[in-house]
C-alpha positions in Angstrom: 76.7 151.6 47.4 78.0 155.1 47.5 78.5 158.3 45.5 82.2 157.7 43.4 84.5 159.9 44.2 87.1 161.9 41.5 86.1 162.8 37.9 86.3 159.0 36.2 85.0 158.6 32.9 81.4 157.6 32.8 81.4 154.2 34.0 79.9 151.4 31.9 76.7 150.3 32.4 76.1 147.7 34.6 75.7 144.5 32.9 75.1 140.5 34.1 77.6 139.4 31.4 80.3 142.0 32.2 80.7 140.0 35.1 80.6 136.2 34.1 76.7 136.3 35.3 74.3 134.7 33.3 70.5 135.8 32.8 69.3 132.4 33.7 71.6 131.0 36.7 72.8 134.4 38.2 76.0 133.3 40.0 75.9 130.0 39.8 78.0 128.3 36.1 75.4 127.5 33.3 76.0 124.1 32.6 78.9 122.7 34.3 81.2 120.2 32.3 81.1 116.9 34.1 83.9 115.5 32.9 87.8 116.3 32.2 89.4 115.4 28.9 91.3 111.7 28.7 94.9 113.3 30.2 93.0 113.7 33.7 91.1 110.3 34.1 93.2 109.5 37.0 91.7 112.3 39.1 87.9 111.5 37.8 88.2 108.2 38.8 89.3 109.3 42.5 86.8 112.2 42.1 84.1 110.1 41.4 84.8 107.3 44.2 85.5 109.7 46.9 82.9 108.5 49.5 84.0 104.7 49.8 88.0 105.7 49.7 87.5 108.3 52.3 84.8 105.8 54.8 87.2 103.0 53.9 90.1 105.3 54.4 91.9 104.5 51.3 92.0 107.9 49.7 95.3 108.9 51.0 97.2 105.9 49.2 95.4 106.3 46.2 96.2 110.2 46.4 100.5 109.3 46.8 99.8 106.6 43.9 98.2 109.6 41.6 100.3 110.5 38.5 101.5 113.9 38.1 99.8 115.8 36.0 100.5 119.0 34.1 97.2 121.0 33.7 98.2 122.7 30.1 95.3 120.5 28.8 93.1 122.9 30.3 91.1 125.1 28.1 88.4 127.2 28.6 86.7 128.5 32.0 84.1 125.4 32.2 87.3 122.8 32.1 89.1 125.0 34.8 85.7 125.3 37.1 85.5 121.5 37.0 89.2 121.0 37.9 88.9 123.1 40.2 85.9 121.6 41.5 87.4 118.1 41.5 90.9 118.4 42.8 89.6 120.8 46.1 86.9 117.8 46.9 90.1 115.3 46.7 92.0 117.8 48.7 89.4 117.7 51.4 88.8 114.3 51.6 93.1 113.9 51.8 93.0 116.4 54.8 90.1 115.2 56.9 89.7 111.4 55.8 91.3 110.6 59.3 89.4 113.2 61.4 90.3 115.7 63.2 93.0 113.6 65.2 94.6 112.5 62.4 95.1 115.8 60.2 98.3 115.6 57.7 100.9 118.9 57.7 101.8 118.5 53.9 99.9 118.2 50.6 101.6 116.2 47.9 103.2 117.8 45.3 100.7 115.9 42.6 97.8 117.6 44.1 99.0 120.3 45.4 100.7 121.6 42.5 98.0 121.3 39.7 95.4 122.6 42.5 97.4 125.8 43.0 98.0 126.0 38.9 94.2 125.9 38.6 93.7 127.7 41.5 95.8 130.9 39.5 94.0 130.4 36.5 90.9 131.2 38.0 91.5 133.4 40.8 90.3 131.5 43.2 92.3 130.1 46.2 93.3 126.4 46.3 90.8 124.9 49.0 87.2 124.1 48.5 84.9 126.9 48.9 81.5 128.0 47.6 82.0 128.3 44.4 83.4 124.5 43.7 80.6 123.1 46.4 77.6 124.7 45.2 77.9 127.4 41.9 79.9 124.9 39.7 78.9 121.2 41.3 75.4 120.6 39.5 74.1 118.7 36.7 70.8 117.8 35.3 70.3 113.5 35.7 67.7 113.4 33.1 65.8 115.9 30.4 63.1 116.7 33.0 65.7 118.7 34.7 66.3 116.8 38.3 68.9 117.6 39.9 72.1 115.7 41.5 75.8 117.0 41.7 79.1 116.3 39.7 81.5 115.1 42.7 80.3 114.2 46.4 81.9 113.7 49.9 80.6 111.5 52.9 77.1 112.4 54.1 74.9 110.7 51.2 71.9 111.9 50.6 71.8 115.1 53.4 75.1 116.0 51.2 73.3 116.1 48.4 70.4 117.8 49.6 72.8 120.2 51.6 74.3 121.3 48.1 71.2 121.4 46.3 69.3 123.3 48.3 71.8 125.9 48.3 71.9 126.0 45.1 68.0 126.9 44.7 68.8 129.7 47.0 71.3 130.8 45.0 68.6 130.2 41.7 66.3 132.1 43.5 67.7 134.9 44.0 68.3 135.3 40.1 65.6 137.9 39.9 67.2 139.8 42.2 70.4 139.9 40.9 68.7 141.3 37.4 66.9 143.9 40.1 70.3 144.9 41.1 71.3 145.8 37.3 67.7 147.5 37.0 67.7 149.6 39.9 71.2 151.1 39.5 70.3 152.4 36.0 67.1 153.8 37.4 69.0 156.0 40.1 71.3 157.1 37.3 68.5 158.1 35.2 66.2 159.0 37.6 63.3 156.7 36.9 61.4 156.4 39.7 58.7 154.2 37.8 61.4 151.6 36.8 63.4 151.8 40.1 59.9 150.7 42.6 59.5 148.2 40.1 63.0 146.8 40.8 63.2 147.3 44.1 60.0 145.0 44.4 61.2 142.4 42.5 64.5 142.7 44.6 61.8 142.1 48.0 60.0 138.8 46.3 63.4 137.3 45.1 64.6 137.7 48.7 61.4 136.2 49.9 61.7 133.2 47.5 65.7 132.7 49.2 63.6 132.1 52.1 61.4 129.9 51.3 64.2 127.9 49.2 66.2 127.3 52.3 63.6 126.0 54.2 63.5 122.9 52.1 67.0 122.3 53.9 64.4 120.7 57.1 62.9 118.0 54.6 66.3 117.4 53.0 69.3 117.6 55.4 69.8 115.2 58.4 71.3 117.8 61.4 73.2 114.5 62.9 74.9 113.8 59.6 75.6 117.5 58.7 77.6 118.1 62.0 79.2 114.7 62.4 80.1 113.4 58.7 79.6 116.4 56.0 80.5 119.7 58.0 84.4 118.5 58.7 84.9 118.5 55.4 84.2 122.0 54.9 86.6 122.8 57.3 89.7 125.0 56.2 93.5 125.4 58.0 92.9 129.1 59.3 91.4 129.6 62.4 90.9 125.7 63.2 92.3 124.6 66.3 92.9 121.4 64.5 95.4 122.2 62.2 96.8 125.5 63.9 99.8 125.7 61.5 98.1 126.1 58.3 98.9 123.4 55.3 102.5 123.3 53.3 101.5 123.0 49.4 104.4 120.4 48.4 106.4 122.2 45.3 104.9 125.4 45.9 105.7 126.5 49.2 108.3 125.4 52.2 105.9 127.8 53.8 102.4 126.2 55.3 99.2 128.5 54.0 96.3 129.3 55.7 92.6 129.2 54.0 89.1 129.4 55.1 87.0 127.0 54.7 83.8 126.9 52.7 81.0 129.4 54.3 77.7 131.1 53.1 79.6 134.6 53.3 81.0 133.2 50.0 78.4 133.7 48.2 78.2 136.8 46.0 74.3 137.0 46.5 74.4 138.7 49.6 77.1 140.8 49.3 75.4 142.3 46.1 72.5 143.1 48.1 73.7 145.1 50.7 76.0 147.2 48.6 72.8 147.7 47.1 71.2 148.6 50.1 73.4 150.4 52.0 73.6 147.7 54.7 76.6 148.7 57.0 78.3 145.7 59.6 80.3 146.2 62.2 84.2 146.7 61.6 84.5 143.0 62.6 82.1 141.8 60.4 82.7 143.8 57.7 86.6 142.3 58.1 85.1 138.6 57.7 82.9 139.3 55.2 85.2 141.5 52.7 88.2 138.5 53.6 85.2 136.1 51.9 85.7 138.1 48.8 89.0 136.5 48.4 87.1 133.3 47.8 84.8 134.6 45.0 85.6 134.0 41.6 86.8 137.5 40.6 84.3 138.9 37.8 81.7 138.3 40.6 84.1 140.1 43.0 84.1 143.2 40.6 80.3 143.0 40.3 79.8 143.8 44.3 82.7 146.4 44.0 80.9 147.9 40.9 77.8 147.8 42.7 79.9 149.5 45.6 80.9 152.7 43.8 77.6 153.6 42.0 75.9 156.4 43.2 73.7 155.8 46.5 70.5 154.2 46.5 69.3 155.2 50.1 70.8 158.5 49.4 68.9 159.0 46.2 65.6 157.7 47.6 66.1 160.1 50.8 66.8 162.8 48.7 63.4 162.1 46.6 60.6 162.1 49.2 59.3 159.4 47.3 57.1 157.8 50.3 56.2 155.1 47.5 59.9 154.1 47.1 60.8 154.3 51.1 58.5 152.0 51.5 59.6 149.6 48.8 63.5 150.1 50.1 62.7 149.1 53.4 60.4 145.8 52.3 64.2 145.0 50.5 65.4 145.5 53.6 63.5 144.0 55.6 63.4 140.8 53.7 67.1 140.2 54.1 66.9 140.9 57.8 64.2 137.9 57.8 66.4 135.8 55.4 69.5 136.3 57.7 67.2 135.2 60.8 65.6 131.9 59.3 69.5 131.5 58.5 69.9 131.8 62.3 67.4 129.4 62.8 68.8 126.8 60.8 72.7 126.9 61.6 70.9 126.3 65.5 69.3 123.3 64.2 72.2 122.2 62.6 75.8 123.3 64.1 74.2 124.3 68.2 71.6 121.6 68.4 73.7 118.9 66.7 76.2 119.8 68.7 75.4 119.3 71.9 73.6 115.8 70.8 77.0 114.8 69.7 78.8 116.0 72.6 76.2 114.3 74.6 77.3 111.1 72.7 80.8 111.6 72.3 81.7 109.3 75.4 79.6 106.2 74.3 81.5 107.0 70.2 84.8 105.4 71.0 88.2 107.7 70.1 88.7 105.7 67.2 85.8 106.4 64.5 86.8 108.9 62.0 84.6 111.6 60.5 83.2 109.0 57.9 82.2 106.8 60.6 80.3 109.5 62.4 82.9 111.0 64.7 81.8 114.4 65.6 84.4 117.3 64.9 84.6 118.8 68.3 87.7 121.9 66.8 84.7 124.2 65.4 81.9 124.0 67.8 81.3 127.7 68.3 82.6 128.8 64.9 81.3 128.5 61.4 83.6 126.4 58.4 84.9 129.5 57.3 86.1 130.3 60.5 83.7 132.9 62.3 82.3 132.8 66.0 79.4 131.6 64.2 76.5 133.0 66.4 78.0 136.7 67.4 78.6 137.2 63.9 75.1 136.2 62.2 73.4 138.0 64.6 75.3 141.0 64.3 75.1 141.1 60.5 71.1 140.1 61.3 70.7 143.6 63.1 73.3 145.5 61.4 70.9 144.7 58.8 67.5 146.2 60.1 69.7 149.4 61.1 69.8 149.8 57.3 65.7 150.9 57.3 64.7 154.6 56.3 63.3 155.9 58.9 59.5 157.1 58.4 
């Protein structure tokens, strides 16, 4: 968050709806369609039986047997989102039903080209990323509100708690999202009253992320996330398992490269440190700003909004406001604490996993695939979306205390 530069016209204020955010869910979509009209049963019914085809590995030949479909039945951004949402998960399951040995070089043309059609519709690239996995894969089973997702992959029930979870951290962080909105108005109008009240309701949203991804422990086997679910999160850039990237059959002779789904994905924390003033290293900052290409774009604009409004740190240094100061840095030390429990788990379940697998691997056999509990051995050290996993959350972790005012 800095001071604009040039003489723009007074900028709009800063609104959830501006940006495709809603009051209630924040980031994630309100109410996800959970099914496609009549013209696209072919890819529900795959959709919805993805686990057995991929474990019995019949989801490529039921992929090359898939009609080709036109998507100009599409209407609306809820039918798009599900689409979406539905033809990455097939797209994964295509890719990495065989494992890492086994990877393919070419998508068929009757995925590929309706993914990438969707894919431009909505601005988002065509492989699965946080915003299909977690924002727009939800639906309620029953009127007391529980739970479950739309589409699912290998990994059961640690898959669905994996998605879940995330998405109460996501939920969580809804109040601090509306803080966000708050707190920019205040520094424009210079209300000091209404700005310490939004910065500590920015602190206890941050603190409820926390305690929401905790629940990932009672939840989330570490044996099946790193030996069944995590492959399928993998992208084709930076993955020593497909080094050439993926053709997109009638799109492009020319294979593409995409990350695959990370946590620097989500908006949440991207909001929050424009906010904030946080500032990463060059290499981080690279990583995280190249996760903006995977954001749907209205949220995109909200961090870049956020990003030219005039300085919060500058405007609280600037006040002498000890009563502020104080409330800035519990915002920022909350995050710091967030991005170290996050530390804490990604050990538990990419470093410690790891080595139990690798530990294992001998006794495994060469032939199980990842549904049968072959560990993916390609992205030990780095995260889905491609990152040296460990130098980079640490990093971000400290970059992040660096961002205290200083008493």
């Amino acid at each position: 968050m800095e001071t604009g530069e040039g003489t723009e016209e007074t900028p709009l204020p800063l609104t959830l709806t501006r940006f495709q955010l809603s009051e209630e869910y924040g980031f994630l979509l309100p109410d996800p369609l959970t099914e496609l009209l009549a013209p696209y049963g072919p890819w529900m019914e795959i959709a919805h039986d993805l686990p057995r085809l991929i474990t019995s590995r019949r989801l490529r030949s039921q992929v090359h047997q898939m009609p080709q479909l036109s998507t100009r039945h599409l209407r609306g951004r809820e039918e798009l989102h599900l689409a979406h949402l539905v033809l990455s998960f097939i797209t994964m399951g295509y890719l990495w039903q065989e494992g890492e040995e086994g990877t393919v070089k070419v998508l068929p043309r009757n995925l590929a080209i309706p993914f990438w059609e969707v894919s431009q519709a909505l601005g988002l690239p065509p492989i699965l990323s946080h915003a299909d996995f977690v924002l727009a894969n939800w639906r309620r089973k029953n009127p007391k509100g529980n739970l479950d997702t739309i589409i699912s992959l290998p990994g059961g029930e640690s898959l669905r708690g994996f998605i879940l979870v995330t998405l109460l951290v996501e939920k969580a962080a809804v109040p601090g999202i509306k803080a966000i909105v708050q707190a920019v108005g205040a520094v424009l109008r210079r209300d000091e009253e209404t700005l310490h009240k939004a910065l500590q309701e920015l602190a206890e949203a941050i603190g409820d992320m926390s305690k929401a991804l905790r629940r990932m422990h009672d939840y989330v086997d570490p044996a099946v996330f790193y030996a069944v679910i995590r492959i399928f999160l993998s992208g084709w850039k930076d993955n020593p398992a497909m080094p050439a990237g993926l053709i997109y059959e009638g799109v492009s002779d020319e294979p593409m490269a995409y990350s695959g789904g990370s946590a620097a994905q989500s908006t949440v924390l991207h909001a929050f440190d424009e906010l904030l003033g946080i500032r990463h290293s060059e290499e981080s900052t690279a990583f995280l700003h190249r996760m903006r290409g995977y954001m749907p774009p209205p949220h995109r604009a909200f961090v870049e909004e956020i990003h030219r409004a005039p300085s919060l740190k500058q405007h609280i240094l600037s006040s002498g406001d000890a009563r502020l100061c104080t409330a800035f840095n519990q915002c920022v030390s909350a995050l710091a604490d967030f991005r170290s429990y996050h530390i804490t788990i990604v050990t538990k379940y990419i470093t410690v996993a790891a080595a139990k697998a690798k530990a294992g691997r001998a006794e495994a056999g060469g032939s199980a695939g990842p549904s049968a509990g072959q560990p993916p051995s390609a992205l030990e050290d780095k995260g889905t979306g491609g990152s040296h996993i460990f130098s980079f959350l640490k990093s971000v972790r400290d970059t992040t205390r660096e961002g205290m005012i200083s008493a």
